[in-house]
Every structure is written in structure tokens, then in C-alpha cells.
MIKOLFI-975152 format. One line per 2 residues: number of its first residue (from 1); their letters; for each residue x, y, z of N, C-alpha, C, O, CB. Coordinates in steps of 0.05 Angstrom, whole numbers, plus 5000, padded with zeros to 4 digits. Glycine has a CB too. Example, Ala and Ser with C-alpha at 12.3 -4.5 7.8 and 13.67 -1.06 7.14 Angstrom:
# residues 2
1) AS) 5264 4886 5156 5246 4910 5156 5264 4934 5156 5285 4934 5169 5226 4911 5181  5257 4955 5142 5273 4979 5143 5258 5001 5157 5268 5023 5161 5282 4988 5114 $
***
This chain:
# residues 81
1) XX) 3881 8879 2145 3871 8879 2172 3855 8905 2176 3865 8927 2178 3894 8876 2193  3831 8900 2177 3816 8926 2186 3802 8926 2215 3781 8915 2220 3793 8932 2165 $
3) XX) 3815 8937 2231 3810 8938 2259 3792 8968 2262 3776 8971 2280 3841 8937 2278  3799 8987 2242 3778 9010 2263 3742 9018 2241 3721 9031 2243 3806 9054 2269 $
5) XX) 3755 9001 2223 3726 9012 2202 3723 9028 2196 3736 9043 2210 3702 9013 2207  3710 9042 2177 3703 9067 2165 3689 9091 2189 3684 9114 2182 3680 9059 2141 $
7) XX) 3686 9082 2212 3664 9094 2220 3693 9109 2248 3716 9102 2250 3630 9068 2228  3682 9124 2261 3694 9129 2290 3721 9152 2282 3732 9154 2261 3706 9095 2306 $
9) XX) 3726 9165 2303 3752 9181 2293 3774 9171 2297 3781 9149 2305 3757 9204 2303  3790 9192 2291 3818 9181 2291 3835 9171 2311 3851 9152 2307 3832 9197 2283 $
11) XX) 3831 9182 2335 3830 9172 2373 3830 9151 2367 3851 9138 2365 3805 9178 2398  3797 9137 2358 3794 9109 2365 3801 9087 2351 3802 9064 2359 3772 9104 2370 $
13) XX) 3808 9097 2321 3830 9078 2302 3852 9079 2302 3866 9065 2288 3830 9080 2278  3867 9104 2327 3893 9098 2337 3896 9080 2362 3916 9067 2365 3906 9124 2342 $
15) XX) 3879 9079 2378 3878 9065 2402 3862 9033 2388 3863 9013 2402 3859 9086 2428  3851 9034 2365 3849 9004 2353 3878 8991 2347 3886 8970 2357 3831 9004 2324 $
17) XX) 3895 9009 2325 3914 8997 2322 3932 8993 2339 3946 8973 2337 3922 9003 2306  3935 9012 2361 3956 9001 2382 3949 8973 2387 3963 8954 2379 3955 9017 2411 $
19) XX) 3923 8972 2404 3915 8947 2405 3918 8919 2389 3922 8896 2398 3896 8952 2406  3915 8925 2364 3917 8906 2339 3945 8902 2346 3947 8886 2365 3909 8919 2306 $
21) XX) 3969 8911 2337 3999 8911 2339 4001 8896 2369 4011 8874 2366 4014 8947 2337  3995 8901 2395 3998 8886 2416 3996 8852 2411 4012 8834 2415 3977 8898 2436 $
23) XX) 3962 8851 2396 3950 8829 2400 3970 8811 2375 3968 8787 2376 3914 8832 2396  3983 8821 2361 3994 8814 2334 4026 8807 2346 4041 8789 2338 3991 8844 2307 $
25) XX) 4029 8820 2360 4067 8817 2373 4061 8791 2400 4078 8775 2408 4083 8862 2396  4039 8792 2407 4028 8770 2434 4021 8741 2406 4032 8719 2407 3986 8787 2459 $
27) XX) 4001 8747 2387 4008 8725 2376 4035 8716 2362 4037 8692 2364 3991 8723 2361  4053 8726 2351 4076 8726 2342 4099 8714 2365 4121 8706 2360 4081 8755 2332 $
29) XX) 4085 8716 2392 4120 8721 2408 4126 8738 2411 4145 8734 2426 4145 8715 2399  4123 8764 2407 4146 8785 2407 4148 8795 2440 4133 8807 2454 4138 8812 2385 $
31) XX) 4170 8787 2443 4166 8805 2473 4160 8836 2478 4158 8849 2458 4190 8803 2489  4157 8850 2503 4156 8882 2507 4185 8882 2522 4192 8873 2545 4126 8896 2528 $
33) XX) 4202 8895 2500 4228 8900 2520 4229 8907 2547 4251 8915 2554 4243 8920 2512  4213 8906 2563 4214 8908 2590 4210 8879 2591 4202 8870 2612 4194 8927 2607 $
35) XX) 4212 8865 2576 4206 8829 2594 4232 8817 2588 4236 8794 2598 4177 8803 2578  4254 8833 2570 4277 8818 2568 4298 8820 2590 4307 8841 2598 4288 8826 2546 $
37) XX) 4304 8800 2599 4326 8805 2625 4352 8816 2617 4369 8823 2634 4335 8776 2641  4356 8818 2592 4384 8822 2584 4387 8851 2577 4409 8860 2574 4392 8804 2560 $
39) XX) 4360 8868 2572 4354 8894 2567 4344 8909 2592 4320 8914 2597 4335 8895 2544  4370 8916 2611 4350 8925 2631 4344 8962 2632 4356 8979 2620 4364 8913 2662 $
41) XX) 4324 8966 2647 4329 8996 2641 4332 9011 2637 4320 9029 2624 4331 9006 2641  4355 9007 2648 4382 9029 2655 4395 9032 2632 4400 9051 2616 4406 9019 2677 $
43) XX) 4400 9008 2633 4422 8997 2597 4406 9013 2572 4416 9024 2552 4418 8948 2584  4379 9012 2579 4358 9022 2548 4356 9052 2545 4353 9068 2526 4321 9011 2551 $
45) XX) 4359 9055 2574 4355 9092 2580 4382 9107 2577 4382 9131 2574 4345 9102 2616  4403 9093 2577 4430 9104 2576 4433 9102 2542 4453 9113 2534 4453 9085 2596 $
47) XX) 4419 9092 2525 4425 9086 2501 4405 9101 2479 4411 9106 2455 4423 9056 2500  4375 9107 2497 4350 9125 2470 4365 9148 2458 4365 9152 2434 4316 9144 2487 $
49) XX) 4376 9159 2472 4387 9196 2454 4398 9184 2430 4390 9193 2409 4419 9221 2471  4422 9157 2429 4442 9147 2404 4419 9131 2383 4423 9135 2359 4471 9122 2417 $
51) XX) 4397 9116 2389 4380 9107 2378 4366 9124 2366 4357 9115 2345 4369 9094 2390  4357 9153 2370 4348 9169 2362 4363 9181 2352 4359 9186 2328 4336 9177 2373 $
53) XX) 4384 9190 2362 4396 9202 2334 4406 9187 2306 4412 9197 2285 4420 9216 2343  4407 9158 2313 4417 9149 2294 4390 9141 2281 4391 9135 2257 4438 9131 2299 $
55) XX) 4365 9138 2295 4336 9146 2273 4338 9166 2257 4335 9163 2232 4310 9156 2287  4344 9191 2269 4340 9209 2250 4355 9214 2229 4348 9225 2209 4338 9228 2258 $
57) XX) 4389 9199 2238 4407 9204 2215 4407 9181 2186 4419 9183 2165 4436 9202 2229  4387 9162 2195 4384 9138 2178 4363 9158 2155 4362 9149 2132 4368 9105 2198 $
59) XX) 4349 9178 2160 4339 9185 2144 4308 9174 2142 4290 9186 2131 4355 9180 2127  4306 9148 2154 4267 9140 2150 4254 9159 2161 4236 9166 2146 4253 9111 2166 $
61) XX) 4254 9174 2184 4231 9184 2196 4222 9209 2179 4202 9221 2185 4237 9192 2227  4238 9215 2156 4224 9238 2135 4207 9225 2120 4190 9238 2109 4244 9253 2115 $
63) XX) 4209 9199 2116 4185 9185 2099 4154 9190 2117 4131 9187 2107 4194 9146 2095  4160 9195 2139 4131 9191 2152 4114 9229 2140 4125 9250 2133 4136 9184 2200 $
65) XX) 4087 9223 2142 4070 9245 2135 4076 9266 2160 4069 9288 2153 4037 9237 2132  4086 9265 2186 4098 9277 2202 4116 9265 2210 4116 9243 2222 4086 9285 2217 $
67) XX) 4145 9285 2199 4171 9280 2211 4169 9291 2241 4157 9311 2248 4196 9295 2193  4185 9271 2258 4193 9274 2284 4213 9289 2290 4231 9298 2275 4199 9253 2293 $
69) XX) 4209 9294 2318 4234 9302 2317 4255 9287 2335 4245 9266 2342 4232 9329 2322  4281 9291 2345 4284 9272 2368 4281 9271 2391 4293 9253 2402 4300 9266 2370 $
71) XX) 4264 9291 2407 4244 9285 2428 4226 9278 2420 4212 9289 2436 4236 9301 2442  4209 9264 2405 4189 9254 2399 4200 9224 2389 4185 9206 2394 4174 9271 2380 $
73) XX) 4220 9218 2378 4230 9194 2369 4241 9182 2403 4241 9157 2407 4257 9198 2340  4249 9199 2422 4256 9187 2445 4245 9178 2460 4251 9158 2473 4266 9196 2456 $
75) XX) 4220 9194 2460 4198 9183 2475 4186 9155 2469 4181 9136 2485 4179 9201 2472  4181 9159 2438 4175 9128 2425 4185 9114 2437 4172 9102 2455 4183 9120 2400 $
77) XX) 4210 9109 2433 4226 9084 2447 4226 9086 2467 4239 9066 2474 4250 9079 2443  4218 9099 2489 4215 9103 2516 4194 9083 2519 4200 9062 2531 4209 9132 2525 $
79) XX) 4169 9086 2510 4149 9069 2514 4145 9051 2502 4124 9038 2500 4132 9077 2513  4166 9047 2492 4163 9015 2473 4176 8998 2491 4173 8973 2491 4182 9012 2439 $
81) X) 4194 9016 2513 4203 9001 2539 4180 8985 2566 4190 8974 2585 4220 9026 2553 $
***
């Protein structure tokens, strides 16, 4: 899948692939955990710190070319809300 091309910076082949991943989870089905009734809020916000820590203790986020940290892994999931 090549959504941003050789050409343009990095801004705009990050804001391609967001886009791409949306249009890819909308064709797929995937919902945005804010559309699940069974995941509300509260329930998701009372739960990011344990999700994040247990990101970081699973060990993947050192595979990335920048490790996170867990304010930055919280936030993620914040807006994945």
C-alpha cells in the first residue's frame, strides 16, 4: 500500500497513513472504541495506566525505532478512544 509516495515530508506521509489505517478499519468493520457501548469512557480511562504498563512490560514497544515511554503509550490509547 503506498499512500504517501516518494515525494512530500514526513507530516504528510504521517497524516496519509493515519488516514489509510481509518479508511482500512472503516473497510474492515473495525469499530473506534468510542462506538462500543460496552467500552464506556470511564471504564477505558480507569484502565490506560494498566494497559500501558503492561505495554511496556510485554516488552514490544523496544522493537519500535523510538521506544515510548508510558506517557506517550497513554496517550496513544487515549486517542484510539
Amino acid at each position: 500500500m503506498d499512500l504517501a509516495g516518494d515525494k512530500g515530508c514526513d507530516e504528510v506521509a504521517a497524516k496519509k497513513l493515519v488516514e489509510g489505517l481509518e479508511d482500512l478499519n472503516q473497510d474492515s468493520n473495525i469499530p473506534r472504541l468510542g462506538a462500543l457501548k460496552e467500552i464506556t469512557r470511564e471504564c477505558f480511562a480507569d484502565n490506560v495506566a494498566k494497559m500501558a504498563e503492561d505495554a511496556l512490560d510485554s516488552g514490544s514497544p523496544a522493537n519500535n525505532p523510538v521506544v515510548p515511554n508510558i506517557g506517550e503509550i497513554s496517550t496513544l490509547y487515549q486517542s484510539a478512544y
